[in-house]
N, C-alpha and C positions, 0 to 999 in steps of 0.2 A: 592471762595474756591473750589468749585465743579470742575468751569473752569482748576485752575490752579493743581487740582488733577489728570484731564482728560489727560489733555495737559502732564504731568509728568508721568504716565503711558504709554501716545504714547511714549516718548523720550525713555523710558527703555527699551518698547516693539521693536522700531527701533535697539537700542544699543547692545542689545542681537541676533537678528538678524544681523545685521555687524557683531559682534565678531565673529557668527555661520559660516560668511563665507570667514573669514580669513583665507590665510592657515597656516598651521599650521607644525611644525617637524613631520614627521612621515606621512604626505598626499600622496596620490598615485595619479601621474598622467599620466593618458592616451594617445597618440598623435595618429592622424588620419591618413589614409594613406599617402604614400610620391610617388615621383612618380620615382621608379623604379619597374623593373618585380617583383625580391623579394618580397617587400611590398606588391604589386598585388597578387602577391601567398599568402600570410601568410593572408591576409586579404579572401581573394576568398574560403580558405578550413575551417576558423576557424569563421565566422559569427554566432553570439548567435541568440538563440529568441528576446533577447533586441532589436535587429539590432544596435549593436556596429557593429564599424569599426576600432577598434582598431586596428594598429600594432606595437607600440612602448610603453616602459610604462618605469617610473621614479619613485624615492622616496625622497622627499622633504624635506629640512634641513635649518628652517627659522635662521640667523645669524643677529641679532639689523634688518633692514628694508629689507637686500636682501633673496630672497629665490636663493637656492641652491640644484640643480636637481642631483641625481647619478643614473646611470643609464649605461649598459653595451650599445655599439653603433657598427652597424658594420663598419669598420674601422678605429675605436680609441679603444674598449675595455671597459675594465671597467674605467669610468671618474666622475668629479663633476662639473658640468659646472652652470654658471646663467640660470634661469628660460627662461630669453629673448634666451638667445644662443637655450636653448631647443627648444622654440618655433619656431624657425626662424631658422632651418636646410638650408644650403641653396639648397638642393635636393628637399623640398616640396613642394608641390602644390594642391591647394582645400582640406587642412586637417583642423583640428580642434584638440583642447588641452580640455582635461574634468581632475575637482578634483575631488576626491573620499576622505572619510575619512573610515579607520578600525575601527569598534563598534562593542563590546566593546574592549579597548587594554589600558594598564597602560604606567605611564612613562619608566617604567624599561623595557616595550616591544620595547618602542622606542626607548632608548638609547643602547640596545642592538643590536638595529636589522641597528641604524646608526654608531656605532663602527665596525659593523661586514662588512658596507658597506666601511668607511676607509682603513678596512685591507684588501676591495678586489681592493681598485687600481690599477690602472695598471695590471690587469690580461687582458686577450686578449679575442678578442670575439668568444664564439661557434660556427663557420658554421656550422657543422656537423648538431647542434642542439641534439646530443644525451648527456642522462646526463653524463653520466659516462668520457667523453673526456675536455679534458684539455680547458680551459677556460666558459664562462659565453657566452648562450645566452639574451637577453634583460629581459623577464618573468624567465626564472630561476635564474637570479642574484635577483629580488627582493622574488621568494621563497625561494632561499636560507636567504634571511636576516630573513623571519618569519616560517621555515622550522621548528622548535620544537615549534611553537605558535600555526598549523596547520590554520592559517589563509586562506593557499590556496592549492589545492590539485591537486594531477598529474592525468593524464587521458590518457590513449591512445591517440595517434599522428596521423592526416591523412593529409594525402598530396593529398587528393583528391576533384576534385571538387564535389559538393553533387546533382549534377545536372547529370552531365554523369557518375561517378563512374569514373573516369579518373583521373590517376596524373597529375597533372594541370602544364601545358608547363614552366610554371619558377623553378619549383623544378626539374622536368624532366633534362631541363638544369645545373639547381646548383650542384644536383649530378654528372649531368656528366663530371663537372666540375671537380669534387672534387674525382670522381674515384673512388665510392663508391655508395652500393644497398640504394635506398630512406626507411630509419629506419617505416616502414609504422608501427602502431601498440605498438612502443613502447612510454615507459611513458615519459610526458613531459607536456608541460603546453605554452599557450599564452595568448597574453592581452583579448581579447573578451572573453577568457574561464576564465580569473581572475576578470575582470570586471561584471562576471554572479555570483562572491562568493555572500552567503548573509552575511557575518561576513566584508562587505563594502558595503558605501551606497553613493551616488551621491551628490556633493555640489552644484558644479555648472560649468558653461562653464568658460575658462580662453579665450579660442581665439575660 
């Protein structure tokens, strides 16, 4: 009896662990750098103390067995792709995929915050990066979903590296791209700076 009380408490204790690291609707996921300049930049000026390496992030919409990622992208916008498609960009290279779950948050935060992702389809993606311009870049599309939860908060912006105090040669470019002064200073938010909230806490690696 002892044995078979022992051996049934491992299985629940297993079983609850699984469920713990299933994902779930409402999971935030991180992807690692990719290999263009961009990502090189956005990764190079926005480095937590964690040492994330964040530069793309996602919000997870589990459907019967598939997960389903949304997530704003630069050159498709706002989309809802499979988890596999997420992971498997074909631009990337030596990145990595991490889950996060928001604690605490209710159903109603979730299903608010994945209706709200529905209704930004197809909007186009932020180069600028500044908030106030027409469309979504990648971290603001998922603060916009939990923007009155206060889940995550905006911060001054830098484009610089923290090493030379220098705007870092891919931004330098992207502006001058785009014919317009680098927003130094104003509010905005990326994944390394979202992935440092404490109202989210780390599951585990996906890839």
């Amino acid at each position: 009896m002892k044995v078979f009380v022992t051996v049934l408490i491992s299985v629940l204790c297993l079983s609850c662990t699984f469920n713990t690291l299933q994902i779930k609707t409402g999971d935030i996921v991180f992807r690692g750098k990719v290999n263009s300049n961009l990502s090189e930049a956005i990764n190079d000026v926005t480095q937590t103390t964690k040492s994330t390496n964040y530069t793309h992030i996602g919000i997870c919409k589990v459907i019967e067995n598939e997960v389903i990622v949304y997530h704003s992208d630069l050159g498709k916008g706002v989309v809802k792709e499979s988890l596999e498609l997420f992971k498997t960009s074909t631009d990337t290279i030596n990145y990595n995929v991490d889950l996060y779950r928001i604690n605490p948050i209710d159903i109603k935060q979730i299903e608010k915050a994945i209706s709200t992702a529905d209704s930004l389809l197809g909007q186009s993606y932020n180069t600028t990066y500044i908030l106030e311009d027409e469309g979504y870049y990648c971290s603001e599309f998922i603060y916009e979903l939990f923007k009155t939860d206060s889940i995550f908060q905006l911060e001054p912006m830098t484009f610089k590296n923290s090493t030379t105090n220098e705007f870092h040669d891919g931004w330098v470019e992207h502006y001058e791209n785009l014919g317009i002064d680098i927003p130094e200073g104003k509010l905005g938010c990326n994944p390394n700076g979202m992935a440092n909230s404490d109202k989210i806490f780390f599951i585990r690696k996906i890839q």
